[in-house]
N, C-alpha and C positions, 0 to 999 in steps of 0.2 A: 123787435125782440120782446116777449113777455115776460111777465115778472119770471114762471118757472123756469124758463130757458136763459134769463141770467143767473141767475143761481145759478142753476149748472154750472153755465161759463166758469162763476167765479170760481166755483169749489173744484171745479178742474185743473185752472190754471193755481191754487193756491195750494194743493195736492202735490203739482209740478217743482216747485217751490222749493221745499225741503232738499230732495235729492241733487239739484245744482250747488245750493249751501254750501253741502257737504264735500262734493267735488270742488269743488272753489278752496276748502278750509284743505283738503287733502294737497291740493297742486301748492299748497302758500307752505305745507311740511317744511321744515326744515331740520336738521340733526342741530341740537344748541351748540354740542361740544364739538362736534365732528360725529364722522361714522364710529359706530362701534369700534373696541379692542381687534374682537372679535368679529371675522368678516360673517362668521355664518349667522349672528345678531342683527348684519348689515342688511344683509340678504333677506333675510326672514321679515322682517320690517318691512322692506320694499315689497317683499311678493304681498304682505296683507294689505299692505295700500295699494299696490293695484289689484287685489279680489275687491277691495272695498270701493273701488275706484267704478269697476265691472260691474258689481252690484248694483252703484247708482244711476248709472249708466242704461240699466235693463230697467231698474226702477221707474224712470221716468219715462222709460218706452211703452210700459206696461198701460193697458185700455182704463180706464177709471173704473170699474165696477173691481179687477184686480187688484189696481193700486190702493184703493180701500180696503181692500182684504187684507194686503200687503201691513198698513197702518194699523188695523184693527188687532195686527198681532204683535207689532212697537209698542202699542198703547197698553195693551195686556202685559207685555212683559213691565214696561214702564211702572204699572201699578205695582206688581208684586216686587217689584224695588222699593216706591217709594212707600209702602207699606212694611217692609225691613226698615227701612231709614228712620222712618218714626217711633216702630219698636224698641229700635237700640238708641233713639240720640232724645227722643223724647220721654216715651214711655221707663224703661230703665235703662241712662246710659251707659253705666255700667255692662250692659252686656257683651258678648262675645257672640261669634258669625252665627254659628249655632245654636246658641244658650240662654235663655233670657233669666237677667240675675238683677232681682228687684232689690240688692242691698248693700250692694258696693255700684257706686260710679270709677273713674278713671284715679280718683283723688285718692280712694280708701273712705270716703266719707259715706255717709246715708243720704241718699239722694233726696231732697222736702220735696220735691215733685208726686216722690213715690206716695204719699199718705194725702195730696192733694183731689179729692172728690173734683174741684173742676175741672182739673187737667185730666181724671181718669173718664168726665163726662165727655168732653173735650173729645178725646182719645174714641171713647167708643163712639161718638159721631161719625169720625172721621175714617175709622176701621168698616164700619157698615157704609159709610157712601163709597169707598174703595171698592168694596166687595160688590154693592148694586152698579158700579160702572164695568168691572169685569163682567160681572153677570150680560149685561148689557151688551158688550163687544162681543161674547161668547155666545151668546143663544142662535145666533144664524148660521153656526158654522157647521161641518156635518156630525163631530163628535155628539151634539148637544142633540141635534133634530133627532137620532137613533133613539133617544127617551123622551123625547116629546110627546109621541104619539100615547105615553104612559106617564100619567098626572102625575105618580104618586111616585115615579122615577124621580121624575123635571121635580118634583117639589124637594125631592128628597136630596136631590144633588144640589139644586140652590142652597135646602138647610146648612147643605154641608159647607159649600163654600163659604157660608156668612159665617160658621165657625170656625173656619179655621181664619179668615183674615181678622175676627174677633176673638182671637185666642192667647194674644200677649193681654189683652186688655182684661178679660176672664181669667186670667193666672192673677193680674193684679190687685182686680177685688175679691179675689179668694186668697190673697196673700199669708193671711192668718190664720185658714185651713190646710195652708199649703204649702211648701218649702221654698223659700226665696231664691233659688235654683234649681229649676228640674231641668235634664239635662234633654238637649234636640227639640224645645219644644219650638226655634223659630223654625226649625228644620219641619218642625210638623205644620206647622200653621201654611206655612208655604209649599207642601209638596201637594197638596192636591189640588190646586190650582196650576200649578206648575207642569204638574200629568198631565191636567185634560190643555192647555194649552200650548204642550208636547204634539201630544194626539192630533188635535185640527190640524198642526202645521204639519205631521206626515202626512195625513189624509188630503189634504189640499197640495202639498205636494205633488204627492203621487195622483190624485189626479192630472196637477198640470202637464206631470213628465208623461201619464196616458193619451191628452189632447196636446201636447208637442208635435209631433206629426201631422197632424190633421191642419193644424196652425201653417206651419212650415210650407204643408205642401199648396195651403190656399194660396199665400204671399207667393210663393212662385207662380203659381197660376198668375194671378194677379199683375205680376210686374211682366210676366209675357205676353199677356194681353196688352195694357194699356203703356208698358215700356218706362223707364226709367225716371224722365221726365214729371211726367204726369203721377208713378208710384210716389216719388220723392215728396211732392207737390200734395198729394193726401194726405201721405202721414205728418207733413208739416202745418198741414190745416190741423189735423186731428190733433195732435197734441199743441197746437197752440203755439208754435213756439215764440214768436216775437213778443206777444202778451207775457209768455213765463218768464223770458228773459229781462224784462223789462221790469217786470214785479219784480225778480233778484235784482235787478239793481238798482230800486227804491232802496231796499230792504236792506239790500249792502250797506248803499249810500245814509243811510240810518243808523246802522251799525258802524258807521266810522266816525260817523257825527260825534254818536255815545260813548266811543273812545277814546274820540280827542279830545272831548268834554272831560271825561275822568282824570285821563294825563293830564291833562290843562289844571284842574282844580286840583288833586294830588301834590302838584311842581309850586301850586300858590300856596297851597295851605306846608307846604315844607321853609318858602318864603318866610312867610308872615307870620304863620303858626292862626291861622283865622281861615274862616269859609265864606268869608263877604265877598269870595270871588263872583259870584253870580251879580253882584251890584255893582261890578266896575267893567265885568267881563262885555267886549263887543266883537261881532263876527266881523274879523279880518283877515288879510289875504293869507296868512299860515294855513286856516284852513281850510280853505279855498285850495291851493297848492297839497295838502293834504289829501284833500277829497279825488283832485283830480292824480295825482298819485296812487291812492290808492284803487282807484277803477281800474287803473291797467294793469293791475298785480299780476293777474292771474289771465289765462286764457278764458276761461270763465264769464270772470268780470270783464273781459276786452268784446265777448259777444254780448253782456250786457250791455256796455258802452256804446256798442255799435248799434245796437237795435233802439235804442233810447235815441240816438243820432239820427235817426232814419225816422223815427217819429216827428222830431223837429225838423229835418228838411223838408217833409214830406208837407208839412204846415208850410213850409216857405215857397213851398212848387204853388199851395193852393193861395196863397196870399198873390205869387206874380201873377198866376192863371188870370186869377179876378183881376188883377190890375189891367192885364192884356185883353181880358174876356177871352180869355180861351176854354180850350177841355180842362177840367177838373183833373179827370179821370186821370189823364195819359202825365199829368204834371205831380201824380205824387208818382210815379217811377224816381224821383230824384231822389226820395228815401231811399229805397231799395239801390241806385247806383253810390249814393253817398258811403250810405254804412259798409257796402262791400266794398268800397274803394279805401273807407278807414281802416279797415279790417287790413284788409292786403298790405297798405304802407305798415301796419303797425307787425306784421309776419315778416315784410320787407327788411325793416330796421331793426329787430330784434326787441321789442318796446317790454317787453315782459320780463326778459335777461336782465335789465338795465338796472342802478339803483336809482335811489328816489332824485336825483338833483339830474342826470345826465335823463331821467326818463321824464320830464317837465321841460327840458330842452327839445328833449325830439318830439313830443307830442305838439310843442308848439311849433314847431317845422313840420310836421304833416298837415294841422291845420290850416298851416298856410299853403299847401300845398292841397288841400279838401278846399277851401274858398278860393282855387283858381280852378278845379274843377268842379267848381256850381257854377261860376261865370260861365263858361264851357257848356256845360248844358242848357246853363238859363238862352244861350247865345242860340243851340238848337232850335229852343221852343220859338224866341223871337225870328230868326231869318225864313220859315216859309210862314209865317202870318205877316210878316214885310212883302214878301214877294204876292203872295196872294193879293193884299189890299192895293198895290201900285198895278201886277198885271189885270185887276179887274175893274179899275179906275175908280174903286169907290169912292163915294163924294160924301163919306161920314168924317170930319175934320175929326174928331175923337180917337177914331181908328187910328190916323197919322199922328197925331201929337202921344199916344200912349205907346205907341211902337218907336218913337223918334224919342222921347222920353227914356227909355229905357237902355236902345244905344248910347243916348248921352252917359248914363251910369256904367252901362261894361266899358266905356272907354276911360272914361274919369275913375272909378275906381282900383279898376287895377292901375291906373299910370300913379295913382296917389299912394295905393300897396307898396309897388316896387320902390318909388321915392320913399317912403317910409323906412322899408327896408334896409335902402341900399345906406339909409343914412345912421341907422341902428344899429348894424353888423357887417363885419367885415367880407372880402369876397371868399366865396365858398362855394362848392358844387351844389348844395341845395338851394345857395343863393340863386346861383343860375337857374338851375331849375326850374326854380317860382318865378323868376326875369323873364325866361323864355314861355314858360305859358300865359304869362299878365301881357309880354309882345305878342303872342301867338294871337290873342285872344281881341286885344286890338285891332289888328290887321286885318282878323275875319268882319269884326265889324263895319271896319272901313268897305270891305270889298262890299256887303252887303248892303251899306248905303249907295256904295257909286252904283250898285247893282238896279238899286229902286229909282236913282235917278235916273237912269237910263228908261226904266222903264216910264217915270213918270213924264220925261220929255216925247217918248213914243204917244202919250197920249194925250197931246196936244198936237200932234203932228196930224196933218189933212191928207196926205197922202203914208203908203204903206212904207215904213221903212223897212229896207232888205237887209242892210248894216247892223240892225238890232243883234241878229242873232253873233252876229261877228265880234261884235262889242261887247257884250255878255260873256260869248265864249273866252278874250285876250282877257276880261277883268278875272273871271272864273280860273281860268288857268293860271295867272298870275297869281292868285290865294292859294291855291292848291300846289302852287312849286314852292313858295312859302314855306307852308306848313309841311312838304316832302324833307324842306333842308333844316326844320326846325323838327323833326321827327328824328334826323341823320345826329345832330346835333346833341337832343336828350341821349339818345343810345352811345353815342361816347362820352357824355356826363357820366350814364350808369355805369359804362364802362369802367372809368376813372377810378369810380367811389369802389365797385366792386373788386377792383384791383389794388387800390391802396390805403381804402376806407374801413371798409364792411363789405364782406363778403357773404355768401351762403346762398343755398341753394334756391329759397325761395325768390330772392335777387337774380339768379342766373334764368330763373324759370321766366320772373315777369319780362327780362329782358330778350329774350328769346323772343317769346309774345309779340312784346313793342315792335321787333324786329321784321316780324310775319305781318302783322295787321299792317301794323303803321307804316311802314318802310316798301317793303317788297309787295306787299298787295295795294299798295298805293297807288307804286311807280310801275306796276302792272298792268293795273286801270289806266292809271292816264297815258302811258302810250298805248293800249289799245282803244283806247278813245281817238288820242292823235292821228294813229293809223286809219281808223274808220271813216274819221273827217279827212285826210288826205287821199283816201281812198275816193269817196263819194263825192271831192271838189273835182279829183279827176274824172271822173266819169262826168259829171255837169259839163266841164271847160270841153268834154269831149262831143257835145250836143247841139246843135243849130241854134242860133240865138233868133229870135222872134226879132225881124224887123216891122217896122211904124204900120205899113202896109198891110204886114201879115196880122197885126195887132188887130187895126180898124176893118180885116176883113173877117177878124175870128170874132171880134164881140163879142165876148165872153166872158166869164172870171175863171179864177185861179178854181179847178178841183177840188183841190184839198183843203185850201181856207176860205171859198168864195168871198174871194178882194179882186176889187179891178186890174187886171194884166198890165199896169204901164209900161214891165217888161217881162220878157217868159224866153223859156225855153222850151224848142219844141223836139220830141222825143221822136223817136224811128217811127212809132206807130201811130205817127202826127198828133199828139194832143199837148196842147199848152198845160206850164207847170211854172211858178214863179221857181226860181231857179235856189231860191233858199228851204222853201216849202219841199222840192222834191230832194233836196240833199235829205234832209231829215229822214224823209221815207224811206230813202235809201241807207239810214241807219237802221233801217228794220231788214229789210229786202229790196231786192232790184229788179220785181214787177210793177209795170205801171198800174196805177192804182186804179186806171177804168176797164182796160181790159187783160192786164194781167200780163203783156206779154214782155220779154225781156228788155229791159230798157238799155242794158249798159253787157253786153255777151262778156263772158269770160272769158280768157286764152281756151281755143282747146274744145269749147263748144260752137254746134254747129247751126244754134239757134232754132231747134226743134221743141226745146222743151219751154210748155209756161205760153206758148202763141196765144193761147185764147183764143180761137176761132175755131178748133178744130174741137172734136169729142173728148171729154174729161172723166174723170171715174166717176162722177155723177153721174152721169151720160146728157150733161147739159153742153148745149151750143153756143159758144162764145161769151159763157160768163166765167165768173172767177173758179178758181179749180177746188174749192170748199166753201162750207160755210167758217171756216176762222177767217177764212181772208176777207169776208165779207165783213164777216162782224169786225174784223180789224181796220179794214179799210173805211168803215162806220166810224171808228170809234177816232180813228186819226182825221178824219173829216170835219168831228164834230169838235175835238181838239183844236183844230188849224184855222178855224172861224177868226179873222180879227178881235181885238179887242173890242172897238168901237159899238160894231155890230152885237156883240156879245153880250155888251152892258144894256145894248135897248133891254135884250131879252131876257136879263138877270144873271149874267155874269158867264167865268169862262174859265179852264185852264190852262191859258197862256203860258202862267209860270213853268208851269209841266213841259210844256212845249218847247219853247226858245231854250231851254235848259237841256233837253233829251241827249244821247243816252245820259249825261253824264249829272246825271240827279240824285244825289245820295246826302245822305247825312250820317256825318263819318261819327263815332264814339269819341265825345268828348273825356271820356278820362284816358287819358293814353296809359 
């Protein structure tokens, strides 16, 4: 990125900045005394907080060349404030809204300012760099470009403006020519600044409400083309948001700092009656419990939080990556799951409603509940670079000891969590909870070591083991009904809590979810898995088995993994097939994989269709009836290679294989 294109960056996302602020300070409103007497005082309040709410809202939506336009008109109004402010509290404080009155202050006294040459130099400094910064924010706008084009306009309207925001200071040093009250004259100093800064904001206005449609109708265009996804997905690049969000919550997190600084030394110096708090004062846990309080305030500050969270996982995804040598890339997703995952429990549990003591409790129950699901994850990244490095027998001892390393911590750490736990706080349904994912989490890893042993004893084995895939499947299946009846298990936790805890809907929603994903599409999968493998061992048990004879007169290997046939099964259309090799296949379909024809008929058919031998829509003679089947039957060939074989030639996906269909890697945050 070059220097120009960071600028940008910054001054976009620091542009961004303000408008969340202000939403943030709006959501924290609270009435001190209660609502108004009067409901229509009540009312009227709330509807200006939310226009003011919609305003910032549209504000930060707005493209940057806008959003600048947007500021350039705060800042202008800003000056002709702080240029009253100075007239009346500086220049003579004595004055009134409209009035400037050089001879009374608030006392009745004579104000010694008034007869001060410094303070009227002072003054006129400060009135002329007001006036050249308006100037400044105004000349690009259209009111101003209309007399541009004519010097003697443009000079004549700058004259002007430098008089009039130079006009309490010009009443001053003609004090003595002139009446120490003339009446409107801050009314006049500021209305012609005030007009032409009137003027730009209709005219810019009413441009934007003339290019609102055109706008409108692009964005529609736009999201039907490339669909919802991908729209969301731009305008989340474009404006930045993780970067904007993250600055507000420096910025926040700064601002509470400087708050509890002030409280803190305010409470000392009421003590002591002395300021030497800075020389005693040390950061301890209050504001710590402070800080982290105050980040959840607001819905605001909780996307702050979260995005700030996602920065640092996202560091911890790349710290295990390099520890495993894996993808970089695909290991910061763990940000991106984390912080939605914090987000959601912190919607879940109401963290925003809470006060400051009950909402420091539950943040530290989601967190522990956020560090069992990173185990969770981290546990995804680790199980196929385990199975990869055992099914392709590599002989890097580093690979195994950093992968075998790592299992050792997801098992040790959460068992050390849960004892920790259980021995800190009493039993409770979030206790469970975090039990049941620190056991969950366990168990996976056990399956996935017995898994890699299995495989690493397959590769010392001299002959083909057939049992592998059987063994693999009862270990696999055994984790997966685990995790079915600890899936059954949370949902009547959430249950529980939802029924006699905490309630609400965004609770009823996740738990729904849980229900669909985890539960019902689980136990979906895995008996149509069961069925598929019951299916396919029946059609096997229903096929000639290769005797000794048939063996030594077929000399040949296996089709689909070319391994020696010590035993096979021979199909209708006589061709050997090790008898675990063609189950698989038959997890795709049930033509033989050389010439196509039906290996296993269905009730009902009459064994016409799929022969192979006869004309095909190709109008090819006794090969396969497309090119997918080809390239499929390619691709399971070259899949079904032994290991052994496979490492002469530089490796293989065994793991793919002995796993098929039922290969998946389910969503670690449930």
């Amino acid at each position: 990125m070059s220097r120009g294109s960071g600028t940008e960056l910054l001054v976009d996302i620091l542009c961004r900045v303000p408008p969340l602020l202000v939403l943030d300070k709006i959501l924290c409103f609270q009435f001190e005394d209660g609502p108004f007497e009067n409901p229509r005082d009540t009312i009227l309040i709330l509807l200006l907080l939310t226009a003011l709410a919609a305003a910032m809202v549209v504000l930060f939506c707005l493209p940057i060349q806008q959003l600048q336009e947007a500021y350039s008109y705060l800042l202008s109004l800003g000056l002709l404030v702080l240029c009253h402010v100075w007239s009346t509290k500086i220049i003579a404080p004595g004055s009134t809204t409209f009035t400037l009155n050089l001879n009374y202050n608030s006392s009745g006294r004579r104000h010694p300012l008034a007869d001060a040459t410094s303070v009227l130099l002072a003054s006129a400094v400060v009135q002329i760099s007001l006036a050249q910064l308006f100037i400044a924010l105004r000349t690009s706008r259209p009111s101003y470009q209309q007399v541009e084009n004519n010097n003697r306009m443009a000079l004549v309207v700058q004259l002007l403006l430098y008089l009039s925001f130079t006009l309490p200071v010009t009443h001053a040093v003609l004090r003595r020519v002139l009446p120490d009250s003339i009446p409107l004259t801050l009314l006049l100093s500021s209305l012609l600044p005030f007009l032409l800064l009137v003027s730009d904001w209709v005219q810019g206005f009413f441009y934007w409400v003339m290019d609102l449609p055109r706008v409108l109708k692009s964005e529609i265009a736009l999201f039907q083309v490339v669909g919802i996804t991908d729209y969301v997905s731009n305008h989340w690049t474009r404006l930045h948001v993780p970067n904007v969000l993250r600055t507000m919550f420096v910025v926040r997190l700064l601002w509470l700092v400087a708050g509890f600084v002030r409280v803190s030394v305010h409470h000392h110096f009421l003590k002591t009656s002395s300021i030497d708090f800075y020389e005693s004062w040390e950061v301890n846990w209050e504001l710590l419990y402070h800080l982290l309080a105050g980040s959840c305030e607001t819905w605001v500050a909780l996307l702050g939080f979260s995005s700030m969270l996602a920065l640092l996982t996202s560091y911890l995804g790349v710290v295990v990556a390099w520890l495993l040598d894996a993808d970089q890339e695909e290991e910061r997703n763990i940000g991106t799951v984390s912080s939605v995952l914090f987000f959601i429990l912190a919607l879940q549990t109401g963290l925003t409603g809470l006060d400051t003591t009950k909402r420091l409790v539950r943040l530290y129950r989601n967190f522990c509940l956020l560090s069992t699901a990173i185990l969770h994850f981290v546990h995804s990244t680790v199980n196929p670079l385990l199975m990869n490095v055992s099914a392709s027998h590599s002989g890097v001892l580093s690979k195994h000891l950093r992968l075998l390393a790592m299992c050792v911590v997801l098992i040790t750490f959460p068992a050390w969590m849960m004892f920790y736990l259980w021995q800190q706080h009493e039993p409770s349904t979030w206790l469970f909870a975090v039990s049941a994912f620190c056991i969950e989490i366990i168990i996976k890893v056990l399956i996935s070591l017995t898994v890699y042993t299995l495989f690493m004893i397959d590769a010392y084995k001299e002959t083909f083991w057939e049992k592998l895939d059987d063994y693999v499947y009862y270990v696999q299946s055994f984790g997966n009904t685990i995790e079915f009846f600890f899936g059954i298990f949370l949902f009547c936790n959430g249950a529980w809590i939802m029924m006699f805890e905490s309630g609400g809907f965004i609770r009823a929603l996740m738990m729904c979810i849980h229900a669909y994903f985890n539960i019902w599409c689980q136990a979906k999968d895995g008996w149509k898995v069961f069925i598929n493998r019951r299916h396919a061992v029946a059609r096997i048990a229903a096929l000639e088995v290769a005797s000794k004879e048939q063996l030594q007169a077929h000399s040949d290997v296996c089709a689909i993994c070319y391994q020696d046939l010590k035993t096979a099964c021979i199909t209708k259309c006589r061709h050997y097939f090790h008898a675990v090799c063609l189950r698989k296949w038959l997890y795709v379909q049930d033509k033989c994989p050389l010439c196509h024809k039906i290996i296993c008929e269905a009730p009902g058919s009459d064994g016409s269709e799929g022969t192979g031998e006869g004309d095909n829509d190709n109008g090819d003679v006794g090969g396969p009836a497309n090119n997918g089947e080809i390239w499929q039957q390619q691709q399971w060939q070259e899949a079904m290679h032994h290991p052994r074989q496979e490492h002469q030639a530089g490796g293989d996906n065994r793991f793919d294989v002995d796993n098929f269909p039922r290969q998946r890697q389910r969503n670690p945050m449930r």
